[in-house]
C-alpha positions in Angstrom: -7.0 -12.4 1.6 -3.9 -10.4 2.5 -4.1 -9.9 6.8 -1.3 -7.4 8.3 -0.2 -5.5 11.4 0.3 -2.4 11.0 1.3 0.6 13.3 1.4 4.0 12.4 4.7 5.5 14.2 4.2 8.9 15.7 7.1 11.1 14.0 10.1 11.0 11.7 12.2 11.0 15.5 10.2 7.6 16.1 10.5 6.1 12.8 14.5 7.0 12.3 14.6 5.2 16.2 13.8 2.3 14.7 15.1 2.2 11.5 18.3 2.0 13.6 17.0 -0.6 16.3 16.1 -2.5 12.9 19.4 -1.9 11.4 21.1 -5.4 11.4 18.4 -7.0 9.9 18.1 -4.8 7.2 17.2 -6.9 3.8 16.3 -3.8 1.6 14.8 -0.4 0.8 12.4 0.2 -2.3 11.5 3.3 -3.5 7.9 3.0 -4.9 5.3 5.0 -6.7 1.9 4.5 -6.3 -0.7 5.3 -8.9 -4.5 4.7 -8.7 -7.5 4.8 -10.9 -11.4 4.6 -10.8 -14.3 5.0 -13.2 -15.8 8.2 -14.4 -18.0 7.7 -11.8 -16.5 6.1 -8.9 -17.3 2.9 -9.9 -14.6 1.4 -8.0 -14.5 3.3 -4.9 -18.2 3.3 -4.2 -17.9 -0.1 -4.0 -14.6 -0.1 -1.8 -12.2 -0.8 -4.3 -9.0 0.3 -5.5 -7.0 -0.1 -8.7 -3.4 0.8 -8.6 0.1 1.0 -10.3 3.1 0.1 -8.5 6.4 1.1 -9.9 9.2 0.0 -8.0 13.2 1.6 -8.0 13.3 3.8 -10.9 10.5 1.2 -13.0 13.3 -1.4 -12.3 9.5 -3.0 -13.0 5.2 -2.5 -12.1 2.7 -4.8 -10.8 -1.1 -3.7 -11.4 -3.5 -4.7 -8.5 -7.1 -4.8 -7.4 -7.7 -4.5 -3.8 -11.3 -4.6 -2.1 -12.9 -5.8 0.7 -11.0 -3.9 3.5 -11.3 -3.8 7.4 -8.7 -2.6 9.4 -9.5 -3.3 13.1 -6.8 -3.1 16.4 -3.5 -2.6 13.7 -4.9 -5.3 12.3 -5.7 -5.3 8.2 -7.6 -7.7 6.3 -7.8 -7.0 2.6 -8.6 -9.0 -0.6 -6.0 -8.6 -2.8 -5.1 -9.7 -6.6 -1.8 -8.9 -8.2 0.1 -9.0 -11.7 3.5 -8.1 -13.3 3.0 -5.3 -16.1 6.0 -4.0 -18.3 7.2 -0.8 -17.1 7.4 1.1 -20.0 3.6 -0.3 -20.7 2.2 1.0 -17.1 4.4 4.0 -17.8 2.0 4.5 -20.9 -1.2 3.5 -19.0 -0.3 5.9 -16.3 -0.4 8.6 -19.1 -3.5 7.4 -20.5 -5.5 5.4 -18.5 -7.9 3.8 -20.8 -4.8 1.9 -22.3 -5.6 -0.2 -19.0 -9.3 -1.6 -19.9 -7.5 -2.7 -23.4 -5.1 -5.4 -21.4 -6.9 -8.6 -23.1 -4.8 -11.1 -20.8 -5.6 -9.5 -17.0 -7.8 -11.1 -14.8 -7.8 -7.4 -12.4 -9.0 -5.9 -16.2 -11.9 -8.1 -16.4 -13.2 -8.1 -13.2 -12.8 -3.9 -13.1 -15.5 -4.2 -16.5 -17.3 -6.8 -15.4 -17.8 -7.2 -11.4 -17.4 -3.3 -11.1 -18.9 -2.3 -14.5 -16.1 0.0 -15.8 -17.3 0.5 -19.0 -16.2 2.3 -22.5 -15.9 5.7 -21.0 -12.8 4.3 -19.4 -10.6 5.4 -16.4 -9.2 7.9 -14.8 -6.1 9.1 -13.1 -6.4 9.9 -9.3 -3.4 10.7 -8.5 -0.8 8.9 -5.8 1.8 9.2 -3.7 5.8 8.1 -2.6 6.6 5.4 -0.6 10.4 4.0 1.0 9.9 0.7 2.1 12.7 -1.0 4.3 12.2 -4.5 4.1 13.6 -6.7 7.6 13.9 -9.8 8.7 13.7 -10.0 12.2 12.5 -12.6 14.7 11.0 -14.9 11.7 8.8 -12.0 10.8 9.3 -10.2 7.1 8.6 -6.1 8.6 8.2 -3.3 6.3 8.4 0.1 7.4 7.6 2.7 5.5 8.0 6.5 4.8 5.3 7.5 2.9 5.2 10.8 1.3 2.4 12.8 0.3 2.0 16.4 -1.0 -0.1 17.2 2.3 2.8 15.8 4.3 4.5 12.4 6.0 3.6 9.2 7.2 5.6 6.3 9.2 3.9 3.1 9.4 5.6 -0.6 10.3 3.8 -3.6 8.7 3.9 -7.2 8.8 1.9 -9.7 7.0 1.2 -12.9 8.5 -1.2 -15.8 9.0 -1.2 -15.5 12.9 -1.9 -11.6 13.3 -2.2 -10.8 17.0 1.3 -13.0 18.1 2.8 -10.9 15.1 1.2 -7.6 16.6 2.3 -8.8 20.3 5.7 -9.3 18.9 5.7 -5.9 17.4 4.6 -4.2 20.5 7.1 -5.3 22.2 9.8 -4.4 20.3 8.5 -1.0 19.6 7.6 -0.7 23.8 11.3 -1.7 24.9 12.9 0.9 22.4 10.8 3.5 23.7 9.2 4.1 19.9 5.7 5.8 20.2 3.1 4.5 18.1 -0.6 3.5 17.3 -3.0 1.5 15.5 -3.5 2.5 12.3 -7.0 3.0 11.6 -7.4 3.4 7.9 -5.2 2.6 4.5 -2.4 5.1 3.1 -4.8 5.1 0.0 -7.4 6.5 2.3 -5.2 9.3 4.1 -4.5 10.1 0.2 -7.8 10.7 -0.8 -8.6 12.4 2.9 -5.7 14.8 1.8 -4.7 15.2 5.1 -3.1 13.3 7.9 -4.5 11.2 10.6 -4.8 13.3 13.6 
């Protein structure tokens, strides 16, 4: 079970404010791409799942995951998650043609998308994705990630922060964000969900 804060920031003023309060405990910045996939039918989705590619800094490399479960509740996320490396060039190939996918004999996510969600020999499809930067900070004994996430509808600026004790992380947060004067809310539903929405939260 992955559980994170997270907190939509209200405009590219508000995130580049804090990008700069963040500054000196910057770590890094990835660039990723995000790919997902479902069943001819909606296989996946129907039963509030969500198969994705991840390619990170130019396919410097890809991890394939399976996500399901997911409430999000006061900033607060709680998702089940399962995760695994793939070659590049290989999810490269799959993103191209999906079915490639189902044929990965060793995955775990593979066997449960046939089995538990009954993705079958007519195979997968592409849905489509978007672009994320992803700052990556250490600050206060908390690992933040705030992201710039860019769809072709438009932008979104979210901070995030995975951790076992939620609502001291989310305090924390608050209070950093308060004191700088950054606007923000909870975030009420998943970047994956905005993406298929094809519009942004209001």
């Amino acid at each position: 079970m992955e559980v994170e804060v997270k907190l939509r920031l209200a405009s590219s003023a508000a995130h580049e404010r804090l990008c700069g309060v963040l500054s000196p405990h910057h770590c890094r910045t990835h660039v990723q791409e995000n790919l997902f996939f479902d069943g001819p039918n909606a296989e996946l989705s129907s039963n509030l799942a969500v198969l994705r590619l991840r390619f990170y800094d130019l396919d410097s490399h890809c991890v394939l995951s399976l996500k399901s479960k997911p409430q999000i509740s006061d900033g607060i996320s709680r998702i089940e998650e399962q995760e695994e490396p793939l070659d590049p060039i290989f999810g490269r190939h799959c993103a191209a043609e999906p079915w490639r996918l189902l044929h990965i004999e060793s995955s775990d996510i593979i066997k449960r998308v046939k089995v538990e969600f009954n993705v079958g020999a007519r195979g997968l499809v592409g849905l489509g994705g978007f672009r994320n930067v992803r700052g990556v900070y250490e600050w206060s004994g908390l690992k933040l990630e705030l992201d710039e996430t860019h769809y072709s509808f438009g932008t979104c600026y979210e901070i995030e922060c995975e951790s076992s004790e939620p609502e001291e992380a989310k305090n924390l947060l608050e209070g950093l964000l308060s004191s700088n004067g950054i606007e923000y809310e909870y975030s009420e539903v998943s970047k994956f969900a905005i993406f298929r929405a094809g519009k942004l939260p209001g």
